[in-house]
PAVEX-336577 format. One line per 2 residues: number of its first residue (from 1); their letters; for each residue x, y, z of C-alpha. Coordinates in steps of 0.1 Angstrom, whole numbers, padded with zeros to 4 digits. Example, Ala and Ser with C-alpha at 12.3 -4.5 7.8 and 13.67 -1.06 7.14 Angstrom:
% residues 2
1> AS> 0123/-0045/0078 ~ 0137/-0011/0071;
***
This chain:
% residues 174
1> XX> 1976/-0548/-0284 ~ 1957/-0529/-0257;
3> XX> 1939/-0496/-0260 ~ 1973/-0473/-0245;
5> XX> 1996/-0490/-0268 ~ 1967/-0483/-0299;
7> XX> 1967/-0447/-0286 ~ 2002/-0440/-0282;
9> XX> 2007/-0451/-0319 ~ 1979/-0429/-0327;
11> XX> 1998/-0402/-0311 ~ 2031/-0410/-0329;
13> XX> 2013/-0405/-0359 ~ 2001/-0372/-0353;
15> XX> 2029/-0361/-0347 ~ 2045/-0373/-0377;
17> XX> 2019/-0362/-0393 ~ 2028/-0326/-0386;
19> XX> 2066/-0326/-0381 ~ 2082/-0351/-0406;
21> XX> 2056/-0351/-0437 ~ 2059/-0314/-0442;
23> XX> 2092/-0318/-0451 ~ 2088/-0349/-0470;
25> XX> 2063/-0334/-0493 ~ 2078/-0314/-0522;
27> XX> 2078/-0277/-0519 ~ 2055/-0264/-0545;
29> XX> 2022/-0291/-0529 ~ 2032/-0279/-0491;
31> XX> 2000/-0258/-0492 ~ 1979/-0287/-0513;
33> XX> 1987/-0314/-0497 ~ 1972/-0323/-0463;
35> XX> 1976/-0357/-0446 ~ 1951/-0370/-0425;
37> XX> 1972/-0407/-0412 ~ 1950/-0405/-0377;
39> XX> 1921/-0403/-0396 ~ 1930/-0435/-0418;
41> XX> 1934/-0453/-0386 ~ 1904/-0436/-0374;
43> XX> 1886/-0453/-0404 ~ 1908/-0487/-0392;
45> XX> 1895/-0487/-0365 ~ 1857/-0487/-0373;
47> XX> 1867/-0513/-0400 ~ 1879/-0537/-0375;
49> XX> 1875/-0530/-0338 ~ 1841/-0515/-0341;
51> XX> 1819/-0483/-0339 ~ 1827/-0473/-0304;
53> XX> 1864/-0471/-0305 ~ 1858/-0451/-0340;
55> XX> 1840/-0425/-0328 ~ 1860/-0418/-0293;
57> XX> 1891/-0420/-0314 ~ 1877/-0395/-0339;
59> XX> 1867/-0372/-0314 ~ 1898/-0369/-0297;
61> XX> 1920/-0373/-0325 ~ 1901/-0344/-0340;
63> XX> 1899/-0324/-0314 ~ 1936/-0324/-0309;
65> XX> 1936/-0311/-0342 ~ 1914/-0289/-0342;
67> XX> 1936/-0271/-0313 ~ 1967/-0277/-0323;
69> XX> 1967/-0269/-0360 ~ 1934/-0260/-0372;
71> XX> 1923/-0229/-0346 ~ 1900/-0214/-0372;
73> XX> 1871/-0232/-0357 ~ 1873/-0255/-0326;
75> XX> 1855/-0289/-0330 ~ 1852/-0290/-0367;
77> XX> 1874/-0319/-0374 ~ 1862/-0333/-0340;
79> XX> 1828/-0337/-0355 ~ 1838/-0349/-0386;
81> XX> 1863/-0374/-0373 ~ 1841/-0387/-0348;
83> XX> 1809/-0387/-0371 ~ 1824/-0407/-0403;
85> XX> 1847/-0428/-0380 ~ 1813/-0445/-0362;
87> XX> 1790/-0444/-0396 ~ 1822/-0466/-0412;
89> XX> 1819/-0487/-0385 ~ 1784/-0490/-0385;
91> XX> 1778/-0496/-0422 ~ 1809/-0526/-0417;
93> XX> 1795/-0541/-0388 ~ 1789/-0574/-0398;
95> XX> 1812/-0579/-0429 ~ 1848/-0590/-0430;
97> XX> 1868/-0560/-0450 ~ 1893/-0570/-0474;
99> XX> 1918/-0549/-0486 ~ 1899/-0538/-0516;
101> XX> 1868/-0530/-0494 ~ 1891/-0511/-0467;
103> XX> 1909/-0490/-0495 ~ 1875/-0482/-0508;
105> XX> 1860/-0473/-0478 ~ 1894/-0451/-0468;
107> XX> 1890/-0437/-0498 ~ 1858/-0427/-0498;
109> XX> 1860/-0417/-0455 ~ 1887/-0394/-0466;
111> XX> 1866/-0373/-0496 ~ 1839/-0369/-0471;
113> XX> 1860/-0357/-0437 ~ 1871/-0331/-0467;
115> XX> 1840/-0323/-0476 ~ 1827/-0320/-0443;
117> XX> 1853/-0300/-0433 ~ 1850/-0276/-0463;
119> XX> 1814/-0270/-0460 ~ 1816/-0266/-0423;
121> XX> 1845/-0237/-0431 ~ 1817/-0227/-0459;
123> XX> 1791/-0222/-0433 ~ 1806/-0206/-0409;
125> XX> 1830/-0179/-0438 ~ 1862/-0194/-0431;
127> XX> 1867/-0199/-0468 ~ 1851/-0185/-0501;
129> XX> 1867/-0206/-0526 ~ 1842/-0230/-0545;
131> XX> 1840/-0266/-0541 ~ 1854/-0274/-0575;
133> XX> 1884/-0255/-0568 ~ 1891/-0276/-0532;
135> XX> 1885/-0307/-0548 ~ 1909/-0299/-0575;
137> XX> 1933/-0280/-0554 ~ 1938/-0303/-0518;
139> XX> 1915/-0334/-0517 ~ 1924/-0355/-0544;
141> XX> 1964/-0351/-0537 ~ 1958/-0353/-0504;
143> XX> 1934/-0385/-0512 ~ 1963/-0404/-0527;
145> XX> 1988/-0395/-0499 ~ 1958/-0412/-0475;
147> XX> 1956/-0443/-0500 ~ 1995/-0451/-0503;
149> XX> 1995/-0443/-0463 ~ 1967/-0467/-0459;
151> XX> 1978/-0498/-0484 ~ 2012/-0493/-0467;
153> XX> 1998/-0501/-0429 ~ 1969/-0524/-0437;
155> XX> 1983/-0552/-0429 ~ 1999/-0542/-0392;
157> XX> 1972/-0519/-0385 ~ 1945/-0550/-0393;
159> XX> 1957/-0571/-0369 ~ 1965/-0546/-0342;
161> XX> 1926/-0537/-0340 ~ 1921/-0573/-0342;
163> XX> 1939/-0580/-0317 ~ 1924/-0553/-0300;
165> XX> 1888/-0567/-0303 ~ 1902/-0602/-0295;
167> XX> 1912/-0592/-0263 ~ 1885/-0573/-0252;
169> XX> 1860/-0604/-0257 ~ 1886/-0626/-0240;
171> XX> 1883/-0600/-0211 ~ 1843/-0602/-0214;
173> XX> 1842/-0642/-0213 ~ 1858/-0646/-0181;
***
């Protein structure tokens, strides 16, 4: 699969990420529930096309949402995208990712982009709620939308960035 194809599913996701999940979700967690399924392929992508194509898909990724749903502050999620999208793929650099170690590592990518994201809105007054109360109130049910989203497309989405990497060091050995 080639880089355009790899964004333009990107870009499907983000969009049903804002369109059809809203309406999927029940009404009473609309306002608790937050999915982040650009992200988890932001995380994919670290896991198993490398660093690079993390962090530029985290920055753009996050900086279209950053405009087009989060205008509280511009280049929050950007930074946070882009940030835990190349440490994922630095710390999994060398080691084959199983499932369990790519849940875990989803999992894990997804309380931190939250917790970035809350302190950052923390810093700069955005918010005044305390941490307890976010973690309770829209990380972890968001955290097991992002685990259910990412056990669902491990499979396709590993051997799409395979497939990926495979073709760029077939491009780099002739």
């Amino acid at each position: 699969m080639t880089i355009n194809r790899m964004i333009g599913l990107m870009i499907l996701l983000f969009i049903v990420e804002g369109t059809i999940m809203p309406w999927i979700i029940p009404t009473g967690y609309g306002e608790r529930i937050i999915t982040h399924f650009t992200f988890v392929m932001v995380v994919y992508s670290a896991m198993y096309s490398g660093r690079h194509h993390a962090l530029l898909f985290g920055i753009g990724f996050g900086l279209l949402q950053d405009i087009v749903y989060f205008g509280h502050l511009i280049g929050a999620h950007a930074f946070a995208m882009g940030l835990i999208g190349y440490f994922t793929g630095v710390l999994l650099e060398r080691k084959r990712a199983t499932i369990m170690m790519a849940l875990s590592m989803v999992g894990i990518a997804c309380l931190l982009y939250d917790t970035m994201i809350f302190f950052i809105y923390k810093a700069f007054r955005i918010t005044n709620e305390t941490y307890a109360w976010a973690v309770l109130d829209h990380i972890l049910p968001s955290l097991f939308i992002q685990l259910a989203f990412a056990l669902a497309v491990y499979v396709p989405a590993r051997r799409m960035f395979e497939s990926l990497t495979k073709l760029k060091t077939d491009e780099e050995e002739q």
